[in-house]
C-alpha positions in Angstrom: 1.8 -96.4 125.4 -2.0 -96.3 126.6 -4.9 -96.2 124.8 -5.5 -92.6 126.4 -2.4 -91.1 124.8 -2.9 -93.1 121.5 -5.8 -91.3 121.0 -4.2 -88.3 121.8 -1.5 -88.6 119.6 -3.9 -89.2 117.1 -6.1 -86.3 117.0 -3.0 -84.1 117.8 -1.9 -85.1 114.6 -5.4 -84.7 112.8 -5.4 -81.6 114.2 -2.2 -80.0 112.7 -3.1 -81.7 109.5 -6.7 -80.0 109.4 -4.7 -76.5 110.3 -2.4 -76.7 107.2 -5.1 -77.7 105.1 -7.2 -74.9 105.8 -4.5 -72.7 106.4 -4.1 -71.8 109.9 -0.8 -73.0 110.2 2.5 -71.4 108.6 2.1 -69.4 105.5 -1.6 -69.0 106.3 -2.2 -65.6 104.7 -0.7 -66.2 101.5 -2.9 -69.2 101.3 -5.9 -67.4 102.0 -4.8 -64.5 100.0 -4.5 -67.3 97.1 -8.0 -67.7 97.0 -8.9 -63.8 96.4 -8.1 -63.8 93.3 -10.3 -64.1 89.7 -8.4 -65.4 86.8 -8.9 -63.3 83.3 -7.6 -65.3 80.6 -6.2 -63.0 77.4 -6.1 -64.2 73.8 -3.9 -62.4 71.4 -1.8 -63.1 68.2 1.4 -64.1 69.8 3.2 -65.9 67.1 2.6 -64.9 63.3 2.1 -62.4 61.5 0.9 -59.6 63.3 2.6 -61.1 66.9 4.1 -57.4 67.5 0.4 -56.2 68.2 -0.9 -59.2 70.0 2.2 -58.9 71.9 1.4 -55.1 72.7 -2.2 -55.7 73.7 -1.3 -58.3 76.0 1.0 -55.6 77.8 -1.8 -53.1 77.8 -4.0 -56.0 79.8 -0.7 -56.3 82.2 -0.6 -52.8 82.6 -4.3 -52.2 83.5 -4.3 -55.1 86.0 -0.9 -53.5 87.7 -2.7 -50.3 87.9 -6.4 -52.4 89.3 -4.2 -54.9 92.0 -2.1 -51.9 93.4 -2.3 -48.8 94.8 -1.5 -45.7 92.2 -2.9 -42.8 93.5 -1.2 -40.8 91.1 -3.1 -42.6 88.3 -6.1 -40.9 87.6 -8.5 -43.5 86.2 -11.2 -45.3 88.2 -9.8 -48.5 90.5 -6.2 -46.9 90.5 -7.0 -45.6 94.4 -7.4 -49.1 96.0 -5.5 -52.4 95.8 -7.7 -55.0 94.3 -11.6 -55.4 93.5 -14.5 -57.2 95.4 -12.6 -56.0 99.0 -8.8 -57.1 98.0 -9.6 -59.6 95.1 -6.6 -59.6 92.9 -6.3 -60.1 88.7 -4.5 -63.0 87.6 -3.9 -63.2 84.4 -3.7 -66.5 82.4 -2.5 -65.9 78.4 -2.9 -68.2 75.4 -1.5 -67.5 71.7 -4.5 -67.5 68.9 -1.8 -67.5 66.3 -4.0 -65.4 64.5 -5.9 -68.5 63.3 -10.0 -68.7 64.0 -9.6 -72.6 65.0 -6.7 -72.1 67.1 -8.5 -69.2 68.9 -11.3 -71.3 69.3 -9.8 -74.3 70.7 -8.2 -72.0 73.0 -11.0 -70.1 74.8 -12.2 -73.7 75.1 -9.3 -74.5 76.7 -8.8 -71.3 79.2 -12.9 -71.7 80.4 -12.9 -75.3 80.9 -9.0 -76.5 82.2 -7.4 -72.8 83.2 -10.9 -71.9 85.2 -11.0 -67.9 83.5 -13.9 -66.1 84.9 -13.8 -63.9 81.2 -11.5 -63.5 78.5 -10.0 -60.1 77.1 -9.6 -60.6 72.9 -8.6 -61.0 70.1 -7.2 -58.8 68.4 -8.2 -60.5 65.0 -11.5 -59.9 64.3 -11.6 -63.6 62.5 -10.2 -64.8 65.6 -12.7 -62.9 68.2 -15.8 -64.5 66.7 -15.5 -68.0 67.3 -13.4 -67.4 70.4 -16.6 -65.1 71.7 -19.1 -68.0 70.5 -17.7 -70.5 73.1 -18.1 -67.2 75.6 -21.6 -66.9 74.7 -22.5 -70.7 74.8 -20.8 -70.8 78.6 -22.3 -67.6 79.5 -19.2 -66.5 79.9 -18.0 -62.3 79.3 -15.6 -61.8 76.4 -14.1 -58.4 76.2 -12.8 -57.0 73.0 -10.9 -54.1 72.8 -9.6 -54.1 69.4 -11.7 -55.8 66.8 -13.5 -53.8 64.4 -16.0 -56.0 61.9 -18.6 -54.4 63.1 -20.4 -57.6 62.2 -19.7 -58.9 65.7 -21.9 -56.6 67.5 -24.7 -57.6 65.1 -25.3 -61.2 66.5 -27.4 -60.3 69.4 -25.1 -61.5 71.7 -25.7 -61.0 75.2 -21.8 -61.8 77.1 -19.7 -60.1 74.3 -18.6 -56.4 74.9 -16.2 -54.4 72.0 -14.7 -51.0 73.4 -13.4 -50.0 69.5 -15.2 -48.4 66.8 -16.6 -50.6 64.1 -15.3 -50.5 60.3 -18.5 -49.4 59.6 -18.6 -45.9 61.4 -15.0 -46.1 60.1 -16.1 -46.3 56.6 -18.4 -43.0 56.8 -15.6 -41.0 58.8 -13.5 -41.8 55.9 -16.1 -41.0 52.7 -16.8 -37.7 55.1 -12.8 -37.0 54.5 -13.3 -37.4 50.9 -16.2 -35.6 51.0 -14.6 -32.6 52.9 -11.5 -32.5 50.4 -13.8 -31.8 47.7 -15.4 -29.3 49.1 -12.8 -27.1 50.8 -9.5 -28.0 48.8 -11.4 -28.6 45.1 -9.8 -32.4 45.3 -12.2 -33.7 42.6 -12.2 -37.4 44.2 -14.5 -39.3 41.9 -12.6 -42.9 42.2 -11.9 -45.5 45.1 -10.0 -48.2 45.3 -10.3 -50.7 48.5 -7.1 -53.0 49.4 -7.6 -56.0 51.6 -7.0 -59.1 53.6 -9.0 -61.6 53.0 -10.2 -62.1 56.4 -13.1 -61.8 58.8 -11.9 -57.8 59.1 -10.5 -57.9 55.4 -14.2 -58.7 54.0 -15.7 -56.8 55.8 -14.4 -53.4 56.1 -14.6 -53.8 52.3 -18.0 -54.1 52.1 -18.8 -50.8 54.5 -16.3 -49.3 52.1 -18.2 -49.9 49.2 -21.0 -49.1 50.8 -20.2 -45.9 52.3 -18.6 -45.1 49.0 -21.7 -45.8 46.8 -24.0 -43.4 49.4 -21.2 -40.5 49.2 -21.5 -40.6 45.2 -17.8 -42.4 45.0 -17.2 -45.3 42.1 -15.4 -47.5 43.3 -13.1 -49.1 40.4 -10.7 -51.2 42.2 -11.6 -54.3 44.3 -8.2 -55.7 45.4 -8.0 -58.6 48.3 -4.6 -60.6 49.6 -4.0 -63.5 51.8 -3.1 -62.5 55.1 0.9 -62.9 55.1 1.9 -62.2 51.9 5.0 -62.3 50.8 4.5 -60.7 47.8 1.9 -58.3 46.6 3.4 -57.0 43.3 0.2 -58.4 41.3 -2.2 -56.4 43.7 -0.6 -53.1 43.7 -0.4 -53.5 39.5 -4.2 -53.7 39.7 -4.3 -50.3 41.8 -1.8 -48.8 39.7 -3.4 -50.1 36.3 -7.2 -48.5 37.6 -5.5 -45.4 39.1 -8.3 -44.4 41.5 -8.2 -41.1 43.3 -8.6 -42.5 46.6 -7.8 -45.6 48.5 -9.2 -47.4 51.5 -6.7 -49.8 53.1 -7.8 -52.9 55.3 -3.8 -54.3 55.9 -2.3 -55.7 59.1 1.0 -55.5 60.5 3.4 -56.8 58.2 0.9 -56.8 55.2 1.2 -53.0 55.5 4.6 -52.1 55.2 4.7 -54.8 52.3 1.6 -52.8 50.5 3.5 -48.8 51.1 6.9 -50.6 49.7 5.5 -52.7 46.5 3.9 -49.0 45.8 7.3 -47.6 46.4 9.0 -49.9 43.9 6.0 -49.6 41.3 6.3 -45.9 41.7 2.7 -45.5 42.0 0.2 -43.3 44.6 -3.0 -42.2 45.0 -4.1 -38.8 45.9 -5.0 -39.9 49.5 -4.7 -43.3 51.0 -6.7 -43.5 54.4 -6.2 -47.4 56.5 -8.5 -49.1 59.3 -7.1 -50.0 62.2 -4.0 -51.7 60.9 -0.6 -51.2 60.2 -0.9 -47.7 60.0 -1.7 -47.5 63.9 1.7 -49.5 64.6 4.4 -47.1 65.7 7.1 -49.7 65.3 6.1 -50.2 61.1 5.4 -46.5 61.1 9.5 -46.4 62.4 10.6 -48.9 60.2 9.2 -47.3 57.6 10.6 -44.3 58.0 9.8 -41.5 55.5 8.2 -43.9 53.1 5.4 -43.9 55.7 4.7 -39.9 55.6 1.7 -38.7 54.2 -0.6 -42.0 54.3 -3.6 -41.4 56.3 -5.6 -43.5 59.0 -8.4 -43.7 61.7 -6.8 -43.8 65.1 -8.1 -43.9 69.0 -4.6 -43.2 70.3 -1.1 -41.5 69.7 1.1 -40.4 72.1 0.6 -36.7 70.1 -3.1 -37.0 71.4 -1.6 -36.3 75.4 -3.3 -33.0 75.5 -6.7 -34.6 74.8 -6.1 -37.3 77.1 -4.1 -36.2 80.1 -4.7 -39.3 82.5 -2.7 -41.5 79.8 0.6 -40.3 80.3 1.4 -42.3 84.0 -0.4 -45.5 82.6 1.4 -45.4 79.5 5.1 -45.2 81.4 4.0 -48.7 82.7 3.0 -49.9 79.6 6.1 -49.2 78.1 8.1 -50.9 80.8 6.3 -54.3 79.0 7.3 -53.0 75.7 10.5 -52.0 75.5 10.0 -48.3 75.0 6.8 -48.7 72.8 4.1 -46.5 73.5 0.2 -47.1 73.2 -1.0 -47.5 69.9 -5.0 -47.2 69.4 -5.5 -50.8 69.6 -3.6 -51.6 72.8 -4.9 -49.4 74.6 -8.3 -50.4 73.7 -7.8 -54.0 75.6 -6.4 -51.9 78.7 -9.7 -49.9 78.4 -12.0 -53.5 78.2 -9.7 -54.4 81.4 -10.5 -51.8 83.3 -14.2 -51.5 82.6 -14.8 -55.2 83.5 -13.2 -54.3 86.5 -15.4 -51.8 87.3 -18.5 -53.5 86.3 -17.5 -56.4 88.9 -17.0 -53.8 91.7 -20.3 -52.3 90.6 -22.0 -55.3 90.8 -20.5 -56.7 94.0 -19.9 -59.9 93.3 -19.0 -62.5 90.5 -22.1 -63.5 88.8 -21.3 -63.5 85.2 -25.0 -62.7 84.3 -25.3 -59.8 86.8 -21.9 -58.4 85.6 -23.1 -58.4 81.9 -26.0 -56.6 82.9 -24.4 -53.5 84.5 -22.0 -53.5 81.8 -25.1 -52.8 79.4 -26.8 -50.4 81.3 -23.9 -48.1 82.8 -22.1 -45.6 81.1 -18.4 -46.0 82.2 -15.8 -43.3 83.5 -12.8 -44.0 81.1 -9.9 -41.8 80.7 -7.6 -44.0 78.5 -10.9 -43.3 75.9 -11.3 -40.3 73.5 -14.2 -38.7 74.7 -13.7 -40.1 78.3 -16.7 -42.6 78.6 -18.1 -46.0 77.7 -20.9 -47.4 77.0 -22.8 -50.4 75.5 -25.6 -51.0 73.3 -27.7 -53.8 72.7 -25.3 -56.0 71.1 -22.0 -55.0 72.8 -20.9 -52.0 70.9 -19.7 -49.2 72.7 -21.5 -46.3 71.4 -19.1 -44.1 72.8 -16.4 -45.0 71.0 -14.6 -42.3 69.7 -11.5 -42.2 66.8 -9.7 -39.3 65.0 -8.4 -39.2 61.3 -4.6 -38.8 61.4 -1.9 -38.2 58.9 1.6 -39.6 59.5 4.0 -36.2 58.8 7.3 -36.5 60.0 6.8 -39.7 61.7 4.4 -38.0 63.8 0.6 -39.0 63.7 -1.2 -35.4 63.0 -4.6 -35.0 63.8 -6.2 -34.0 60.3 -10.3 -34.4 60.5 -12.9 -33.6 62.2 -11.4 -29.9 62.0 -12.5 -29.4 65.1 -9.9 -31.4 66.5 -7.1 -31.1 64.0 -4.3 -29.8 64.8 -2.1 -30.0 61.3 -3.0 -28.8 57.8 -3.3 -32.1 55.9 -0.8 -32.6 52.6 -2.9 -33.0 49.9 -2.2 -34.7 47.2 0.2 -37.8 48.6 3.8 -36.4 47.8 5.5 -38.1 44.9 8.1 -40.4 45.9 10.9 -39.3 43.8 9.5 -36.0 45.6 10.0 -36.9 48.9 
């Protein structure tokens, strides 16, 4: 062979290789649709105790990025009309398990931002978990979205990359003394007494503080001051402390299977208060709410979603069809559909901003107020801090198995039962 065709045979060949590398050979346009994409990493409670919620706000991210990579034109929320972001970027989603631990959440978000490559994370569920998961955000200047949890403690740390869609324990706290406060007036109640359950947790701690202190500026006493460990298997002792100090109210601060532990031991120690009114916990869950059957009727709670709120949120209906796909027939609850709502604002806030500076993106988050149907009140929008002051919630009462809007009255739509009923009454 001659040197002539030697040389051609060689840059023939570097020539094919080059055209495979960068793609113009076969299966071109899949590579080069490979690289449109930005990786969202989600960190949830997938194993554990409360796994069944993790599990459900991990579907609500899947579901929003299905409705933000597709087209859904009969999906009326922003994004839904075009396939992708940033001219045909696509969402990929890359999940990690917190366990509900804070050091396993940690070391995770450490793990998604420097080996998995996330450009944000959407989290935690746990409010325990979200802060030190949100602290490694912050130190990489990276955007944490949190959909679901409420210390309102983590939108007090002048944080500049961490963004929470839900409301805090703390406007919680005053929603739920303004209940109290309402009974007394219109139904003659004569609340005088409070009793606050809780984990004893990042969440636990401190909704029980804003309890106490919304209780103390509403002229309640509180005499009962009862925490758990997260995971009980028993809580026998602490409902004997309730039951012993008999207050007239109770504020509960229980997750998942904490709750339905608390609303049985009470069952078996034959024992309720007048009104019983939960965080964002158990309560919200519509698989402990079934479980519990009738046992669960009559306890109260602060909730962002139900599927009985579909006439004030018409848009939610098509979205939550797809959600339920990932669930096995479970519908929204008001925490998932908080992390589809921090989904779907980020993506909106990237499109806004036009490209994928993390810095710039954080800034239009702040100073934008967001179109977002899957929200009570229909907006969003974020103070100094990362609370969304827009953030919206309804008292319910669980009648029937059905969560019945109770308070403000100007959006109830059930009388409330008042007192609890008896359980040998029931």
């Amino acid at each position: 062979m001659s040197h002539r065709s030697t040389r051609w045979s060689f840059w023939l060949t570097c020539s094919i290789v080059l055209c495979l590398v960068v793609g113009f050979g076969p299966g071109a346009g899949s590579a080069l649709a490979s690289e449109k994409v930005i990786k969202i990493g989600t960190l949830f409670p997938l194993t554990g105790p409360v796994a069944t919620a993790g599990q459900r706000c991990q579907a609500a991210v899947q579901t929003a990025v299905e409705i933000i990579n597709n087209k859904h034109p009969e999906i009326k929320v922003p994004l839904a009309d075009q396939e992708g972001i940033l001219g045909g970027h696509k969402i990929v989603l890359v999940h990690a398990d917190s366990q509900g631990k804070p050091d396993v959440g940690k070391a995770e978000a450490e793990r998604l931002f420097n080996q998995e490559g996330v450009w944000a994370i959407i989290g935690s569920y746990n409010s325990a978990v979200s802060k030190p998961a949100s602290l490694v955000a912050e130190r990489m200047k990276k955007i944490f979205m949190c959909g679901a949890s409420s210390s309102a403690a983590l939108t007090q740390r002048n944080m500049n990359f961490f963004f929470r869609l839900a409301p805090t324990d703390e406007t919680e706290s005053i929603e739920f003394v303004e209940v109290l406060k309402w009974l007394n007036d219109k139904k003659k109640a004569d609340i005088k007494t409070l009793g606050v359950i809780y984990e004893n947790s990042e969440f636990g701690k401190h909704a029980a503080e804003e309890a106490k202190k919304s209780a103390a500026a509403g002229g309640f006493r509180v005499v009962a001051d009862v925490p758990f460990s997260p995971g009980a298997t028993n809580l026998n002792s602490e409902v004997q402390t309730l039951k012993k100090e008999n207050p007239d109210a109770v504020f509960g601060a229980c997750l998942g299977a904490d709750y339905s532990l608390w609303v049985r031991t009470m069952k078996q120690v034959a024992w309720l208060p007048k009104i019983s009114i939960s965080y964002c916990s158990g309560y919200q869950d519509p698989v402990i709410s079934k479980q519990l059957a009738g046992d669960a009727d009559f306890f109260m709670g602060s909730t962002a979603y139900s599927p009985q709120f579909a006439s004030l949120m018409p848009a939610v209906g098509v979205v939550e069809e797809i959600f339920k796909s990932k669930t096995g027939g479970v519908p929204f609850d008001g925490d998932s559909i908080q992390e589809a709502v921090a989904m779907l604002v980020l993506a909106q806030a990237i499109e806004k901003t036009g490209n994928l500076d993390p810095e710039k993106v954080a800034e239009s988050l702040q100073k934008n107020t967001w179109d977002s149907p899957l929200s009570l009140g229909g907006k969003v929008a974020f103070a100094k801090g990362g609370q969304n002051i827009k953030a919206h919630s309804v008292v319910t009462q669980l009648q029937g198995g059905d969560y019945k809007r109770i308070f403000p009255e100007e959006m109830a739509d059930t009388s409330i039962v008042f007192p609890m009923k008896a359980w040998n009454q029931r």
